[in-house]
C-alpha positions in Angstrom: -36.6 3.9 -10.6 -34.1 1.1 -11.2 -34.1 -2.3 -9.7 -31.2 -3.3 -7.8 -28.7 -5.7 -9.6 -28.1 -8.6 -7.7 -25.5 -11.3 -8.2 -25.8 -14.8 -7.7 -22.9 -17.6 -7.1 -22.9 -21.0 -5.1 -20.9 -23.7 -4.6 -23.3 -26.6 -5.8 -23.0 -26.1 -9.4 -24.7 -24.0 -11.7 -27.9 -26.6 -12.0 -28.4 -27.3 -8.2 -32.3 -27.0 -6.9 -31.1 -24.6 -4.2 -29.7 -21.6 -6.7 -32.6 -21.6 -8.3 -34.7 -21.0 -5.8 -32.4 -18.2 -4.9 -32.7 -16.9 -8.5 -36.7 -17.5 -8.5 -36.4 -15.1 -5.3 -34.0 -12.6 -6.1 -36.0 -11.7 -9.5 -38.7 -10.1 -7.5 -36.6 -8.2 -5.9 -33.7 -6.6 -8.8 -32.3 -7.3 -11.8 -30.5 -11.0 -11.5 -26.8 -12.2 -12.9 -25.8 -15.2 -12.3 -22.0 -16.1 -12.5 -21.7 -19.5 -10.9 -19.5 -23.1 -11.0 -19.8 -25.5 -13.9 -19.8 -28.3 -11.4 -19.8 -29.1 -7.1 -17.1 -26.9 -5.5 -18.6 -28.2 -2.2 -15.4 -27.5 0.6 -13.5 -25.9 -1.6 -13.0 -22.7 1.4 -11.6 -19.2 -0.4 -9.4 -21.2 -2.8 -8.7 -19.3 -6.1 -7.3 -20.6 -9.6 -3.9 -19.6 -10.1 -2.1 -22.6 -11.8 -4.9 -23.3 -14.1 -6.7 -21.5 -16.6 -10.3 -20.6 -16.1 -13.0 -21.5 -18.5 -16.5 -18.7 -18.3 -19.2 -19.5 -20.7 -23.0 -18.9 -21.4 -25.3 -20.6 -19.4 -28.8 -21.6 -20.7 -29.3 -22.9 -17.0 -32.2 -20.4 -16.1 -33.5 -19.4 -19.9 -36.4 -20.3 -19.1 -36.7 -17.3 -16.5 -35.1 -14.8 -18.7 -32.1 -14.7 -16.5 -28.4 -13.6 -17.7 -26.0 -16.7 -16.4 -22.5 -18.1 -17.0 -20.6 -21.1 -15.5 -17.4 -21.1 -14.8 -14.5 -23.8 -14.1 -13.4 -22.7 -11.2 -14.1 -21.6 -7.6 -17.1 -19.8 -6.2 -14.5 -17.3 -5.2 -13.2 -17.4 -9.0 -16.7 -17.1 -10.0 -17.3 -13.6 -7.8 -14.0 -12.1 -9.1 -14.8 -12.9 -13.1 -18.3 -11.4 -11.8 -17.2 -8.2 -10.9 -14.2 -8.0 -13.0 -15.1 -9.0 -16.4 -19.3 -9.7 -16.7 -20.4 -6.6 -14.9 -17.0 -4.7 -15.6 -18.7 -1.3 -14.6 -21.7 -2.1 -13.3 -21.0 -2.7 -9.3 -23.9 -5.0 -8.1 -25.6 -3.8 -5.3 -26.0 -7.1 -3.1 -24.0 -10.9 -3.5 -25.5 -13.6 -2.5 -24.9 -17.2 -2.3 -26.6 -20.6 -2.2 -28.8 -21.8 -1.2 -26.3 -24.8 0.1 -27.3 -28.0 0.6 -26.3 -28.5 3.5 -25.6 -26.8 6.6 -22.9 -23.7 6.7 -23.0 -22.8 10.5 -20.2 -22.6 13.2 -16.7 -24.3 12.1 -17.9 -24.8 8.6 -18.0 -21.0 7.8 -14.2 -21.6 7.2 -14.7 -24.6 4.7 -17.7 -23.4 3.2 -17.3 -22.5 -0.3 -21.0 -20.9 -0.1 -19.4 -18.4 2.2 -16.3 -17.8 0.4 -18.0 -16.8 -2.3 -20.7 -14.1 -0.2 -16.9 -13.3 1.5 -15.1 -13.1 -2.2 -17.7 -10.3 -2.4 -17.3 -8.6 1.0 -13.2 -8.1 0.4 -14.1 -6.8 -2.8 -16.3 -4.5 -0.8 -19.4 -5.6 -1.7 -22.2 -5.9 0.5 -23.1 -10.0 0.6 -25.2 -12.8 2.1 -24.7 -16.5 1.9 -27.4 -18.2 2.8 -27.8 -22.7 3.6 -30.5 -24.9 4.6 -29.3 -27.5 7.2 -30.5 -30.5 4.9 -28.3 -33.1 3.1 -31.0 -34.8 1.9 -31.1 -35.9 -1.8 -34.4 -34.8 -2.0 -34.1 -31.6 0.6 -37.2 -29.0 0.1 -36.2 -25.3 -0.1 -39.7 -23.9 -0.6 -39.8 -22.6 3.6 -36.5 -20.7 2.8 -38.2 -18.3 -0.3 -40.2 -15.8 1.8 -37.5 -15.5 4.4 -34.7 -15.0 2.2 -36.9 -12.7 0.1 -37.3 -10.7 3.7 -33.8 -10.8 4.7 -32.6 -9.6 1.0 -35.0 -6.4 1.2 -33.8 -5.4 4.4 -30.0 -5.6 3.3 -30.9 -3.8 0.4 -32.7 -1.1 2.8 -30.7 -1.1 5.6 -26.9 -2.1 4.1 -24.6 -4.3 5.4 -21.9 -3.1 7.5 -18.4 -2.9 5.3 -16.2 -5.6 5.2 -19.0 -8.1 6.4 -20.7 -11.0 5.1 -23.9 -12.4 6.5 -24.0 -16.4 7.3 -27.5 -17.3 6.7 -28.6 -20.5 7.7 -32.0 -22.1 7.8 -33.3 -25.4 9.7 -34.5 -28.0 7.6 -38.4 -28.4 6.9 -39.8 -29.4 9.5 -44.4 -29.6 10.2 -43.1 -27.3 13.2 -43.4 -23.7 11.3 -39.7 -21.5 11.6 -39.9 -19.6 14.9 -37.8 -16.7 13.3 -34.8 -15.3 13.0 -31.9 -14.8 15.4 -28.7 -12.7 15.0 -26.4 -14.8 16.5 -22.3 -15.5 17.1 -20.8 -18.5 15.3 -20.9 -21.7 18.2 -17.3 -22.6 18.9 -17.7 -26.2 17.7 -16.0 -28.4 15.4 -15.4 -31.5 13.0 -14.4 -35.0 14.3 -12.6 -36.5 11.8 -12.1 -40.0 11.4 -10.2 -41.3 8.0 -11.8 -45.1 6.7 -8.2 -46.7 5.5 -8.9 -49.1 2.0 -7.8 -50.9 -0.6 -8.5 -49.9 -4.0 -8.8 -52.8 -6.5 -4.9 -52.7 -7.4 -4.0 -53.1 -3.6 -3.5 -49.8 -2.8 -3.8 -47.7 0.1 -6.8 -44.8 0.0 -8.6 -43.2 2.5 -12.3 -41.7 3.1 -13.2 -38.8 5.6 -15.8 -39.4 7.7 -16.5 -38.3 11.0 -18.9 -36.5 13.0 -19.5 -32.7 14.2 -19.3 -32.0 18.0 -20.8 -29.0 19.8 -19.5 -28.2 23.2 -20.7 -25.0 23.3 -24.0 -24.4 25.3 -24.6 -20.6 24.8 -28.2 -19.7 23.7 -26.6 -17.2 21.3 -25.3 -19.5 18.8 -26.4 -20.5 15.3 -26.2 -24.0 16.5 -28.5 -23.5 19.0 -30.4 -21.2 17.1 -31.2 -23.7 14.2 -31.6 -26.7 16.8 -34.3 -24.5 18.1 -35.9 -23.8 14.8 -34.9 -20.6 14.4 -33.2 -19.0 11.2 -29.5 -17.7 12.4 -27.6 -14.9 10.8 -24.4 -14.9 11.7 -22.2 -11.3 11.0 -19.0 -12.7 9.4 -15.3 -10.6 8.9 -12.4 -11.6 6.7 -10.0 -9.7 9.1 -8.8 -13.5 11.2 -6.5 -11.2 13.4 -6.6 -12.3 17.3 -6.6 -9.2 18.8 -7.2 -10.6 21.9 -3.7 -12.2 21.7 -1.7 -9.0 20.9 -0.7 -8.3 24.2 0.6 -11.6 25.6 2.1 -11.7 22.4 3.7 -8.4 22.5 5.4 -9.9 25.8 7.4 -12.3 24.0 10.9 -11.5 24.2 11.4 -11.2 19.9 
């Protein structure tokens, strides 16, 4: 019988300790390609290259596990299109997924998250997909608690399927001596970043700026992913590219236009 084919993207870069152990998971379940960015795409949301010419070359990034890879200049959403499109032409993969970020990909950040875009890249495409993050910006953040979990949660996709046109937000608390509760579905926390922008001088007397800020949650729903991870619990989130507000329709539809 053959193995699944499973394709592998992230945002981190093609040599980032959390893709690999995505790829050391994945193996044991299918057949792995890996088609990911050359460098950090880190926030880069569903942008695609259109002005600029993409670059997609040989990897040697996981030779060592007898792995097919190829880095690519541009976006992880860039990097799920050349995927389906030109390195696995015919061959439809039977899951995406996407990470594991460094760093956490819950509530508001789905939106930013180029970890997601890419798992979402896939879901438009119609492709059943999972992004999964650990909630640890650490230099030195450890992903070894995240293997058997995302090994569990990529066998029961594969079972089970993933509704059409969805996406699965994965994210996992950071390790912790407490051991991971379990996993929750759960709705996205209505939350959001604070920005704040740090006004300097560069050495030439000019005017730049650096984002900083900090992330508020006013939401206090025990269905969240924020609460979720907070409580050391793994949330999956179900995610859809369809942004329409149906909810607004009718006032809407009131308007005199």
């Amino acid at each position: 019988m053959a193995k699944p084919l499973i394709l592998i993207s992230n945002d981190d870069g093609i040599t980032a300790p959390g893709i690999r152990t995505l790829v050391e998971v994945a193996m044991k379940v299918g057949d792995v390609v890996v088609v990911a960015p050359d460098g950090p795409q880190s926030g880069m949301g569903h942008a695609i290259t259109i002005g600029n010419t993409l670059r997609l070359d040989k990897s040697i990034a996981f030779d060592d596990l007898g792995i097919e890879a190829y880095e690519c200049s541009g976006t992880p959403a860039d990097c799920v299109k050349l995927a389906k499109h030109h390195v696995l032409k015919d061959r439809n993969p039977d899951l995406v997924v996407s990470g594991i970020n460094h760093g956490s990909n819950s509530s508001i950040s789905v939106l930013y998250s180029g970890t997601m875009s890419a798992a979402i890249e896939a879901a438009i495409e119609g492709l059943p997909a999972i992004g999964f993050s650990l909630c640890d910006y650490g230099h030195e953040a450890d992903f070894s608690h995240t293997a058997p979990y995302v090994e569990q949660i990529i066998r029961q996709a594969l079972k089970h399927r993933i509704p059409e046109n969805t996406a699965l937000n994965v994210n996992f608390p950071k390790k912790s001596e407490e051991p991971i509760k379990g996993v929750k579905i759960c709705r996205q926390a209505h939350a959001r970043w604070q920005e704040e922008f740090d006004e300097r001088l560069d050495p030439r007397n000019r005017r730049y700026f650096w984002m900083t800020g900090s992330f508020v949650n006013h939401d206090k729903g025990e269905d969240t992913d924020e609460w979720a991870i907070v409580n050391n619990y793994i949330s999956v989130v179900p995610c859809q590219f369809d942004m329409t507000a149906y909810h607004a329709m009718s006032s809407l539809n009131e308007w005199d236009m």
